[in-house]
Z-matrix of the N, CA and C atoms (Angstrom, degrees):
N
C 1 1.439
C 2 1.519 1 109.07
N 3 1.369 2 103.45 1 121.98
C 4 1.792 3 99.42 2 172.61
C 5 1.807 4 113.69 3 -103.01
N 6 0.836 5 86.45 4 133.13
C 7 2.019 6 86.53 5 171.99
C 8 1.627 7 106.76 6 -154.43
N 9 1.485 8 98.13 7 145.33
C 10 1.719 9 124.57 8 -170.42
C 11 1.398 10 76.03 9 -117.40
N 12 1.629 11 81.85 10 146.30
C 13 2.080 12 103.08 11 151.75
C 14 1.592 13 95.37 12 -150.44
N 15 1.567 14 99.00 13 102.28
C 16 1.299 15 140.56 14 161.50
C 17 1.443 16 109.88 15 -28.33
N 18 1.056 17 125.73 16 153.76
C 19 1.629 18 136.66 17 155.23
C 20 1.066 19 97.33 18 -109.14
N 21 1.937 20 129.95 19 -59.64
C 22 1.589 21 85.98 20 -178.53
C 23 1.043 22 134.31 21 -87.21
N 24 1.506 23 113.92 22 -179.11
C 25 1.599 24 115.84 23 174.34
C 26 1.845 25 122.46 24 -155.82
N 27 0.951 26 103.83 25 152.12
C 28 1.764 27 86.86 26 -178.02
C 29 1.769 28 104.55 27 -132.45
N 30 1.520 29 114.30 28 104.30
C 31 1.096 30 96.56 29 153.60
C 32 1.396 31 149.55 30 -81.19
N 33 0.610 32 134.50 31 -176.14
C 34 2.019 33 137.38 32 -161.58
C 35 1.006 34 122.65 33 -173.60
N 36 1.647 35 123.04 34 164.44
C 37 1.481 36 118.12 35 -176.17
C 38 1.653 37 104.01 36 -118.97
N 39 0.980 38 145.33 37 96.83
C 40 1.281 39 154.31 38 170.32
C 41 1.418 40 111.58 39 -66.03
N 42 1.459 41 127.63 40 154.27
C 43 1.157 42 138.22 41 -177.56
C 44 1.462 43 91.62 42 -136.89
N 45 1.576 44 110.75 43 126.40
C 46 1.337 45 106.70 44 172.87
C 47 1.613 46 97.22 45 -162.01
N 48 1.424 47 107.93 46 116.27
C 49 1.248 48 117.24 47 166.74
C 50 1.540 49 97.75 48 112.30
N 51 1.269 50 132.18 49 26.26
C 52 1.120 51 115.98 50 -138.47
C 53 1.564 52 155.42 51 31.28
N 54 1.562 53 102.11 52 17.60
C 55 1.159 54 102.60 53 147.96
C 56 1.648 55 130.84 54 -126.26
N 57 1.186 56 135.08 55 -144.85
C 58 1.450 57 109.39 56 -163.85
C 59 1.921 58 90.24 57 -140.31
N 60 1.352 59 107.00 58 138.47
C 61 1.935 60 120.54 59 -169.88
C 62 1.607 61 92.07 60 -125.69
N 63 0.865 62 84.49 61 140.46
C 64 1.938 63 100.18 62 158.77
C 65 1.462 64 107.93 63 -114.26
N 66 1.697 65 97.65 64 113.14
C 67 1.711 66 120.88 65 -166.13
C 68 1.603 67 101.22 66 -115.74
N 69 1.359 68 101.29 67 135.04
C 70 2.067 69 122.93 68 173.75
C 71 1.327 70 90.67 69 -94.90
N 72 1.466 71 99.01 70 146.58
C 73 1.666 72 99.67 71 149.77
C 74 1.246 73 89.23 72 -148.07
N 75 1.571 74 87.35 73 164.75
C 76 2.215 75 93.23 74 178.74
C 77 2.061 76 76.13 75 -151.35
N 78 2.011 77 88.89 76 172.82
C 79 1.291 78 89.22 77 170.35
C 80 1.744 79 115.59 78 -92.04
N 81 1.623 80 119.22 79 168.36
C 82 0.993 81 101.28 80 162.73
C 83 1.865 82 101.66 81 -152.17
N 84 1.432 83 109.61 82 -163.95
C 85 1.461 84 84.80 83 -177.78
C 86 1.896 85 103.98 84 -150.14
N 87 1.185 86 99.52 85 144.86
C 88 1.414 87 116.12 86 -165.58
C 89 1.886 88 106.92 87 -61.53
N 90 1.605 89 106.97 88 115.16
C 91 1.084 90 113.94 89 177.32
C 92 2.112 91 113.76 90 -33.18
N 93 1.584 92 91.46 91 -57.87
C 94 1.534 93 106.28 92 -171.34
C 95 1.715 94 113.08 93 -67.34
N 96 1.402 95 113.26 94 -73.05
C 97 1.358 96 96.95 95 -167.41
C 98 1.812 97 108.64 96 -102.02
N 99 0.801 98 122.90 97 36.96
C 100 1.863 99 145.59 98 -168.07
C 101 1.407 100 109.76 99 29.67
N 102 1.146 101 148.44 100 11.34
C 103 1.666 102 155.03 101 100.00
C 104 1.624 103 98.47 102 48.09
N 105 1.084 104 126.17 103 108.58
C 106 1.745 105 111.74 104 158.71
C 107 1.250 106 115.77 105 -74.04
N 108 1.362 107 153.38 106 134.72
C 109 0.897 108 142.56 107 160.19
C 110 1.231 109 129.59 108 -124.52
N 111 1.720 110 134.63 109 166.69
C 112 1.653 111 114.65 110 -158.14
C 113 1.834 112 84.53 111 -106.33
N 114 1.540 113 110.61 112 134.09
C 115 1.564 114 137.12 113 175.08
C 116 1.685 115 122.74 114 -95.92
N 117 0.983 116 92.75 115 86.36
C 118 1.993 117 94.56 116 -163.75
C 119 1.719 118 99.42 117 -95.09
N 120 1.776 119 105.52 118 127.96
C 121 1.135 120 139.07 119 128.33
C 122 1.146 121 139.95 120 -29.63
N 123 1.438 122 134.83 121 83.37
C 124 1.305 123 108.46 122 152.83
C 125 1.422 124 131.41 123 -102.81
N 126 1.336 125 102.42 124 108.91
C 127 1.438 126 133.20 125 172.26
C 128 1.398 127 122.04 126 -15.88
N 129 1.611 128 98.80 127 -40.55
C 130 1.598 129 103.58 128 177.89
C 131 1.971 130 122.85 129 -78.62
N 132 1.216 131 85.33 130 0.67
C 133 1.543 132 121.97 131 -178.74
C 134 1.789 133 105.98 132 -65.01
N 135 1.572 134 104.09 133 -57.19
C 136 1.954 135 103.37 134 -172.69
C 137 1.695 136 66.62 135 132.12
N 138 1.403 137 67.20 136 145.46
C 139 2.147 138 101.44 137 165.83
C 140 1.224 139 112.47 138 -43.74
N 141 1.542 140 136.09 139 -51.66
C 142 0.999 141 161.08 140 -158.43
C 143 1.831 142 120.65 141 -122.04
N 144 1.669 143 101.00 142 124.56
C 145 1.469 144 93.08 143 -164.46
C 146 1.155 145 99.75 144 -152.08
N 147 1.554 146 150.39 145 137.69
C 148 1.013 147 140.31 146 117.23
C 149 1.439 148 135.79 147 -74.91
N 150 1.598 149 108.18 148 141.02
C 151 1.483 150 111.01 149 -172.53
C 152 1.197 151 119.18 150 -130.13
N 153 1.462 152 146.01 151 142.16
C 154 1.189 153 140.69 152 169.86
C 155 1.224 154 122.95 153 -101.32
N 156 1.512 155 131.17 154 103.81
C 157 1.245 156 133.76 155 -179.18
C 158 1.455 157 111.43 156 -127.06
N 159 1.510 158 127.17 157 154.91
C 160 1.412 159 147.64 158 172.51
C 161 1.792 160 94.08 159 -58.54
N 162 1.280 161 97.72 160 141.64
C 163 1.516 162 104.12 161 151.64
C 164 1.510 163 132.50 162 -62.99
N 165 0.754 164 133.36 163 139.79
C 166 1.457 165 131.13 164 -166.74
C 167 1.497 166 119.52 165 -77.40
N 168 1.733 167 97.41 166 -28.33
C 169 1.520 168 121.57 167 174.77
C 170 1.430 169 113.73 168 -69.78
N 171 1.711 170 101.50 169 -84.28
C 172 1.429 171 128.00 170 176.45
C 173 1.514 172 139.01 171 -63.42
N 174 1.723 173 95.12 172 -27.63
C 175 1.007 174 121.65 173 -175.79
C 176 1.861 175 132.28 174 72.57
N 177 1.298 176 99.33 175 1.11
C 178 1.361 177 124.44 176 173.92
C 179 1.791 178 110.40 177 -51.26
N 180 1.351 179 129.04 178 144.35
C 181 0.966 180 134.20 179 171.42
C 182 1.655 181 117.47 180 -62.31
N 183 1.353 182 118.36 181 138.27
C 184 1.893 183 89.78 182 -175.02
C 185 1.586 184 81.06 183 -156.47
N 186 1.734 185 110.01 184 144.30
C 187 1.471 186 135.36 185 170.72
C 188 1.296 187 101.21 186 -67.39
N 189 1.238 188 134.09 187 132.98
C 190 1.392 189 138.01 188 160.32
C 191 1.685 190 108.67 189 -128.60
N 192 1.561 191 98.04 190 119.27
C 193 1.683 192 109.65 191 -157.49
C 194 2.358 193 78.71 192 -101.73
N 195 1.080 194 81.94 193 128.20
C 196 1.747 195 77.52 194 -175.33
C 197 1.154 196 106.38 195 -111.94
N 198 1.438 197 133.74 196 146.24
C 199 1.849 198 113.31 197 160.36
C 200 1.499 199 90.01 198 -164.05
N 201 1.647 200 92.83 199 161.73
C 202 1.289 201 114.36 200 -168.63
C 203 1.815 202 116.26 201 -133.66
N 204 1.327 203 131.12 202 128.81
C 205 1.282 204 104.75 203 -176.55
C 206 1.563 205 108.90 204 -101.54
N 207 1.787 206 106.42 205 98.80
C 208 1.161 207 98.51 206 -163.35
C 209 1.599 208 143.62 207 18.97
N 210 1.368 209 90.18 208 55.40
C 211 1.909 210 97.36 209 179.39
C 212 1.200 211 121.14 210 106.79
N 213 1.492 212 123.31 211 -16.73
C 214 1.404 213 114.35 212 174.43
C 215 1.666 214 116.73 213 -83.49
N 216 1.118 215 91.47 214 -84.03
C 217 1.776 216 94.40 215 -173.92
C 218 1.433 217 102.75 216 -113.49
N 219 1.231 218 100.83 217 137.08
C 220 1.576 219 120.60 218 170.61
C 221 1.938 220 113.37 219 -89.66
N 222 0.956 221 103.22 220 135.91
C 223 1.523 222 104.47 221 -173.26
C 224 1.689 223 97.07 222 -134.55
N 225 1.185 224 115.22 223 152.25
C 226 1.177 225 139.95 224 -143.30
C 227 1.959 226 108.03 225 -137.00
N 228 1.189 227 133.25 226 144.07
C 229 1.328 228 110.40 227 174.04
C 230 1.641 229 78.17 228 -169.42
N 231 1.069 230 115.25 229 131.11
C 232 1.955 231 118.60 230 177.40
C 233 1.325 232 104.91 231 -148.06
N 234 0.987 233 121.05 232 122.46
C 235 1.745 234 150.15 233 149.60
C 236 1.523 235 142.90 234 -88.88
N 237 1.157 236 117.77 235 121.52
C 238 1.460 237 98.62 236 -174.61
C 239 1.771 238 137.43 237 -11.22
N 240 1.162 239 120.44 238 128.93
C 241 1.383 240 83.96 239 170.11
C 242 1.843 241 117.53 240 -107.67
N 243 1.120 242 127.19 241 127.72
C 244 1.407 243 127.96 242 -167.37
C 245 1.581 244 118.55 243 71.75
């Protein structure tokens, strides 16, 4: 299992769907083919989230355990998924 926990991070306010989220992202990096890729938050979600998304690189399925401490730093930790 590989996992980064980032220092940086950028939050933002996104509008999507017509309505408007406040989204984190930090970097993190793909267990399989080591790819950095950007890991977005949405905040309106709970502090704490897991998500399953494709790599952006490889395209491999990958766990992304997300959490946030209410607003400071976003940390990142992703593992294969299956």
């Amino acid at each position: 299992m590989c996992s980064q926990k980032e220092t940086m991070h950028n939050t933002t306010e996104a509008s999507k769907f017509g309505g408007n989220m406040l989204v984190d992202t930090a970097d993190a990096v793909c267990p399989v083919c080591g790819q950095i890729f950007s890991a977005e938050m949405d905040l309106s979600g709970g502090w704490k989230q897991d998500i399953i998304e494709d790599c952006p690189n490889c395209c491999r399925s990958l766990l992304q355990h997300l959490s946030n401490d209410q607003g400071a730093q976003m940390e990142v930790a992703v593992e294969r998924n299956g």
